[in-house]
C-alpha positions as CSV (number, residue, x, y, z in Angstrom):
1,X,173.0,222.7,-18.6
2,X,172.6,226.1,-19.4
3,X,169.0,228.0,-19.6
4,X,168.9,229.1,-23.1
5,X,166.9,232.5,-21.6
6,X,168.3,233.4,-18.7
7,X,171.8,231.6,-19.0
8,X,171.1,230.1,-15.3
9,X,173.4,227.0,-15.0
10,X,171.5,225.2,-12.5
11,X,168.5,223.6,-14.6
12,X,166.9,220.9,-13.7
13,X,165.5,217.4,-15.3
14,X,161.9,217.0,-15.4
15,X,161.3,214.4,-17.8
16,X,163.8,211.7,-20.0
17,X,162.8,209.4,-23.2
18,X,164.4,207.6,-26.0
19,X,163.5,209.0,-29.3
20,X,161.5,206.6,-31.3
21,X,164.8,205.1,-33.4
22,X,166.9,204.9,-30.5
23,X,169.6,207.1,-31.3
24,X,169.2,210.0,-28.9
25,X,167.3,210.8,-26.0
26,X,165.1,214.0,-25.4
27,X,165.1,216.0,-22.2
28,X,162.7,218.2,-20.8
29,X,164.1,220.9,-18.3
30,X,163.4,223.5,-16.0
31,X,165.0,226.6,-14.9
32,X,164.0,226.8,-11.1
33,X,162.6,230.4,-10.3
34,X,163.9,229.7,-6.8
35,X,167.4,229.4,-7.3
36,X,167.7,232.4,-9.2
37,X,166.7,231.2,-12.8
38,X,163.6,232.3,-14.7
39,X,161.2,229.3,-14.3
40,X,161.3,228.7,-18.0
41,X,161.2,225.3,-19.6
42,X,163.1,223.6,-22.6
43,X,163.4,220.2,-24.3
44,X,167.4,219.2,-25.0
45,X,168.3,216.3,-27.6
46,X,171.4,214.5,-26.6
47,X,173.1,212.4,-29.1
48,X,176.4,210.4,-29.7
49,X,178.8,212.1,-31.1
50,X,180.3,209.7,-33.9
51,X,183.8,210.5,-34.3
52,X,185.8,210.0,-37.6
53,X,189.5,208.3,-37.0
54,X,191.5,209.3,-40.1
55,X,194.7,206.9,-42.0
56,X,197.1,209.8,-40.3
57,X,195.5,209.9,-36.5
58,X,193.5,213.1,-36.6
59,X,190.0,213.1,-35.6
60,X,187.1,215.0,-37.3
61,X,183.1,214.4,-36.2
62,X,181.6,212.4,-38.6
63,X,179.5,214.2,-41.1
64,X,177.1,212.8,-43.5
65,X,177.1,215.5,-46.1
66,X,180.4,214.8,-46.7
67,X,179.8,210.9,-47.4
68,X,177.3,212.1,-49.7
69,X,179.8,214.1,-51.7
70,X,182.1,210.9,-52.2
71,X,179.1,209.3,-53.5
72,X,177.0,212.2,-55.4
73,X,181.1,211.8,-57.7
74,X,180.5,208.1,-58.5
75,X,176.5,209.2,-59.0
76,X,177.2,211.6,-61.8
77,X,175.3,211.1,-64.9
78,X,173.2,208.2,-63.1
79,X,169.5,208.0,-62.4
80,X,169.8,209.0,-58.6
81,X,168.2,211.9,-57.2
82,X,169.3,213.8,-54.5
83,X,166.7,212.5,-51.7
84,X,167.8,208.7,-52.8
85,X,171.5,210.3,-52.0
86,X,170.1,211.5,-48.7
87,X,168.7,208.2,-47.5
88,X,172.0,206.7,-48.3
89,X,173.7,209.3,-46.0
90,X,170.9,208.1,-43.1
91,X,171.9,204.8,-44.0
92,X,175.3,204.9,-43.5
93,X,175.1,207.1,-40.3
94,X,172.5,204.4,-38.7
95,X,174.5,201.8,-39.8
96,X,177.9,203.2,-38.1
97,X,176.0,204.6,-34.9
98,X,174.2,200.5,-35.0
99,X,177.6,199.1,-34.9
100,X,178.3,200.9,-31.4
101,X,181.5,202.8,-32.7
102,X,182.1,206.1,-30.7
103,X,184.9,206.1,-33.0
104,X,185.2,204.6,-36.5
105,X,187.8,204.5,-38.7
106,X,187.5,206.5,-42.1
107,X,187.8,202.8,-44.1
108,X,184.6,201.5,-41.9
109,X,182.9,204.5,-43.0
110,X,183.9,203.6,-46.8
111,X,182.6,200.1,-46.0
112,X,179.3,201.1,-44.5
113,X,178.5,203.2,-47.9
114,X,179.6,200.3,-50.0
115,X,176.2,198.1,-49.5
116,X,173.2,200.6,-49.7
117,X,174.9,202.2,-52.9
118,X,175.2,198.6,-54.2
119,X,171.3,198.5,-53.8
120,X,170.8,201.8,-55.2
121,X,173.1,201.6,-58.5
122,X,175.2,198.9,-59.4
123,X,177.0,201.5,-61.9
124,X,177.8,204.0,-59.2
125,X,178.8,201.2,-56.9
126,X,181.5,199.9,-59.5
127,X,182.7,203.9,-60.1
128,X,183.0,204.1,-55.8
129,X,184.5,200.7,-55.2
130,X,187.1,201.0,-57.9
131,X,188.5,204.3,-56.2
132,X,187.9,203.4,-52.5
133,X,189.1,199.7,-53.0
134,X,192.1,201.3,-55.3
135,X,191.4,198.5,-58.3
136,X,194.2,198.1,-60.6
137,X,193.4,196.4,-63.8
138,X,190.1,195.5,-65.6
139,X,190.7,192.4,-63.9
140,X,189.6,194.2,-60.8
141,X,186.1,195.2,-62.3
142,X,185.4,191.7,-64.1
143,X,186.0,189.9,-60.8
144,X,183.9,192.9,-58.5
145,X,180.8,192.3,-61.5
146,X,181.3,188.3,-61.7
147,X,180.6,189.1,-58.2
148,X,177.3,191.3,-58.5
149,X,175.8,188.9,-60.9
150,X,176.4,185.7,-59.2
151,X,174.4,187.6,-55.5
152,X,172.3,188.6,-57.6
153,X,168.8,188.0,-56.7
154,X,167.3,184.4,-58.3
155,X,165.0,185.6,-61.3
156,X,166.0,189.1,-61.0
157,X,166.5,190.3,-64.7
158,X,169.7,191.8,-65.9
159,X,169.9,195.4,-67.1
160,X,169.9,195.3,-71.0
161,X,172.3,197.4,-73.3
162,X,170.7,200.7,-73.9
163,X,172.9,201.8,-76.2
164,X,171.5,202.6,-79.5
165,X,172.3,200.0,-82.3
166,X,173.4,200.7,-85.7
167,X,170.5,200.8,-88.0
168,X,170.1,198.0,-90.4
169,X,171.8,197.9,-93.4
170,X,169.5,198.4,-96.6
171,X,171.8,197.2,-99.3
Protein backbone atom coordinates (compact mmCIF):
# COMPACT_ATOMS: atom_id res chain seq x y z
CA UNK A 1 0.00 0.00 0.00
CA UNK A 2 0.97 3.24 -0.98
CA UNK A 3 1.48 6.40 1.53
CA UNK A 4 -0.93 8.81 0.23
CA UNK A 5 1.83 11.77 1.44
CA UNK A 6 4.94 10.63 0.66
CA UNK A 7 4.04 7.80 -1.98
CA UNK A 8 6.44 5.28 0.23
CA UNK A 9 5.34 1.74 -0.76
CA UNK A 10 6.42 0.05 2.28
CA UNK A 11 3.50 0.93 4.90
CA UNK A 12 2.74 -0.91 7.50
CA UNK A 13 -0.56 -2.41 9.38
CA UNK A 14 -1.16 -1.14 12.76
CA UNK A 15 -4.64 -1.91 13.42
CA UNK A 16 -7.63 -4.27 11.40
CA UNK A 17 -11.62 -4.29 12.17
CA UNK A 18 -14.78 -5.20 10.46
CA UNK A 19 -16.99 -2.31 9.91
CA UNK A 20 -20.11 -2.44 11.87
CA UNK A 21 -22.37 -4.18 8.81
CA UNK A 22 -19.79 -6.43 7.75
CA UNK A 23 -19.09 -5.58 4.40
CA UNK A 24 -15.64 -4.09 4.47
CA UNK A 25 -12.90 -3.91 6.81
CA UNK A 26 -10.98 -0.65 7.95
CA UNK A 27 -7.20 -0.41 8.18
CA UNK A 28 -5.08 1.82 10.07
CA UNK A 29 -1.51 2.25 8.68
CA UNK A 30 1.76 3.64 9.15
CA UNK A 31 4.38 4.99 6.96
CA UNK A 32 7.65 3.89 8.90
CA UNK A 33 10.06 7.08 9.20
CA UNK A 34 12.81 4.50 9.26
CA UNK A 35 12.62 2.92 6.11
CA UNK A 36 12.49 6.08 4.36
CA UNK A 37 8.71 7.03 4.62
CA UNK A 38 7.35 10.02 6.41
CA UNK A 39 5.96 8.53 9.66
CA UNK A 40 2.44 9.54 8.70
CA UNK A 41 -0.60 7.55 9.44
CA UNK A 42 -3.89 6.68 7.47
CA UNK A 43 -7.05 4.62 7.75
CA UNK A 44 -7.79 2.39 4.25
CA UNK A 45 -11.36 0.78 3.66
CA UNK A 46 -11.13 -2.42 1.80
CA UNK A 47 -14.18 -3.78 0.21
CA UNK A 48 -15.40 -6.48 -2.28
CA UNK A 49 -15.57 -5.55 -5.44
CA UNK A 50 -19.02 -6.90 -6.84
CA UNK A 51 -18.62 -7.59 -10.39
CA UNK A 52 -21.51 -7.39 -12.95
CA UNK A 53 -21.53 -10.60 -15.60
CA UNK A 54 -23.45 -9.31 -18.58
CA UNK A 55 -26.00 -11.86 -21.20
CA UNK A 56 -22.85 -11.24 -23.84
CA UNK A 57 -19.72 -12.16 -21.36
CA UNK A 58 -18.37 -8.69 -20.60
CA UNK A 59 -17.83 -7.58 -17.17
CA UNK A 60 -18.57 -4.10 -15.65
CA UNK A 61 -18.34 -3.34 -11.57
CA UNK A 62 -21.57 -3.30 -10.25
CA UNK A 63 -22.98 0.12 -9.68
CA UNK A 64 -25.91 1.03 -7.78
CA UNK A 65 -26.76 4.25 -9.42
CA UNK A 66 -27.32 2.61 -12.27
CA UNK A 67 -29.95 0.02 -10.68
CA UNK A 68 -31.60 3.06 -9.58
CA UNK A 69 -32.05 4.47 -13.02
CA UNK A 70 -33.87 1.09 -14.20
CA UNK A 71 -36.09 1.62 -11.38
CA UNK A 72 -36.47 5.68 -10.98
CA UNK A 73 -38.25 4.64 -15.16
CA UNK A 74 -40.89 2.23 -13.62
CA UNK A 75 -41.15 5.03 -10.58
CA UNK A 76 -42.23 7.83 -12.83
CA UNK A 77 -45.32 9.56 -11.84
CA UNK A 78 -45.41 7.42 -8.51
CA UNK A 79 -45.27 8.49 -4.89
CA UNK A 80 -41.52 7.53 -4.34
CA UNK A 81 -38.95 9.93 -3.45
CA UNK A 82 -35.55 9.88 -4.29
CA UNK A 83 -34.12 8.74 -0.66
CA UNK A 84 -36.84 5.63 -0.78
CA UNK A 85 -34.99 5.04 -4.36
CA UNK A 86 -31.73 5.19 -2.53
CA UNK A 87 -32.51 2.71 0.13
CA UNK A 88 -33.65 0.39 -2.60
CA UNK A 89 -30.19 0.71 -4.30
CA UNK A 90 -28.58 -0.30 -0.54
CA UNK A 91 -30.90 -2.92 -0.61
CA UNK A 92 -30.10 -4.48 -3.54
CA UNK A 93 -26.27 -4.03 -3.22
CA UNK A 94 -26.51 -5.76 0.54
CA UNK A 95 -28.58 -8.18 -0.74
CA UNK A 96 -26.18 -9.30 -3.78
CA UNK A 97 -22.83 -8.72 -1.56
CA UNK A 98 -25.23 -11.19 1.35
CA UNK A 99 -25.48 -13.80 -1.26
CA UNK A 100 -21.51 -14.21 -1.44
CA UNK A 101 -21.39 -13.38 -5.35
CA UNK A 102 -17.96 -11.92 -6.34
CA UNK A 103 -19.64 -12.09 -9.55
CA UNK A 104 -23.41 -11.98 -10.37
CA UNK A 105 -25.11 -12.22 -13.28
CA UNK A 106 -27.01 -9.05 -14.61
CA UNK A 107 -30.55 -11.28 -14.29
CA UNK A 108 -29.61 -11.91 -10.35
CA UNK A 109 -29.19 -8.25 -10.11
CA UNK A 110 -32.80 -7.82 -11.80
CA UNK A 111 -34.05 -10.34 -9.28
CA UNK A 112 -32.57 -8.84 -6.24
CA UNK A 113 -34.41 -5.36 -7.22
CA UNK A 114 -37.68 -7.23 -7.85
CA UNK A 115 -38.65 -7.77 -3.92
CA UNK A 116 -37.85 -4.36 -2.09
CA UNK A 117 -39.53 -2.48 -5.11
CA UNK A 118 -42.46 -4.91 -4.52
CA UNK A 119 -42.59 -3.47 -0.96
CA UNK A 120 -42.13 -0.10 -1.92
CA UNK A 121 -44.89 0.18 -4.91
CA UNK A 122 -46.77 -2.44 -6.18
CA UNK A 123 -47.47 -0.11 -9.33
CA UNK A 124 -43.81 0.46 -10.15
CA UNK A 125 -43.15 -3.19 -9.39
CA UNK A 126 -45.78 -4.27 -12.18
CA UNK A 127 -44.18 -1.33 -14.76
CA UNK A 128 -40.37 -3.15 -13.79
CA UNK A 129 -41.43 -6.73 -13.88
CA UNK A 130 -43.30 -6.50 -17.07
CA UNK A 131 -40.04 -5.19 -18.92
CA UNK A 132 -37.45 -7.22 -17.05
CA UNK A 133 -39.67 -10.47 -17.07
CA UNK A 134 -40.45 -9.51 -20.94
CA UNK A 135 -44.49 -10.14 -20.28
CA UNK A 136 -46.51 -10.68 -23.33
CA UNK A 137 -50.14 -10.33 -23.03
CA UNK A 138 -52.45 -8.89 -20.28
CA UNK A 139 -52.55 -12.33 -19.30
CA UNK A 140 -49.02 -11.73 -17.99
CA UNK A 141 -50.17 -8.85 -15.63
CA UNK A 142 -53.51 -10.54 -14.38
CA UNK A 143 -51.57 -13.64 -13.34
CA UNK A 144 -48.22 -11.33 -11.79
CA UNK A 145 -51.39 -9.24 -9.67
CA UNK A 146 -53.58 -12.46 -8.86
CA UNK A 147 -50.21 -13.07 -7.50
CA UNK A 148 -49.74 -9.76 -5.32
CA UNK A 149 -53.07 -10.02 -3.90
CA UNK A 150 -53.27 -13.62 -2.93
CA UNK A 151 -49.35 -12.79 -0.62
CA UNK A 152 -50.77 -10.15 0.32
CA UNK A 153 -50.61 -9.60 3.95
CA UNK A 154 -54.00 -11.13 5.94
CA UNK A 155 -56.12 -7.88 6.82
CA UNK A 156 -53.97 -5.68 4.82
CA UNK A 157 -56.54 -3.33 2.89
CA UNK A 158 -56.44 -3.00 -0.83
CA UNK A 159 -55.62 0.29 -2.55
CA UNK A 160 -59.02 1.91 -3.62
CA UNK A 161 -59.75 3.52 -7.14
CA UNK A 162 -58.71 7.09 -6.93
CA UNK A 163 -59.94 7.97 -9.99
CA UNK A 164 -62.46 10.63 -9.85
CA UNK A 165 -66.12 9.43 -10.55
CA UNK A 166 -68.59 10.98 -12.77
CA UNK A 167 -70.76 13.25 -10.85
CA UNK A 168 -74.26 12.21 -10.37
CA UNK A 169 -76.75 12.76 -12.72
CA UNK A 170 -79.43 15.45 -11.73
CA UNK A 171 -82.17 14.63 -14.24
Amino acid sequence: MHCPYCRHTDTRVLDSRVTEDGSAIRRRRSCPVDNGGCGKRFSTVEQMQLIVVKRSGATEPFARGKAIAGVRKACKGRPVSDHDLDRLGQQVEDALRSEGWAEVPAHEVGMAILAPLRELDEVAYLRFASVYRAFESADDFEAEIALLRAERPAGAVEPTDVRPQPAPSTG
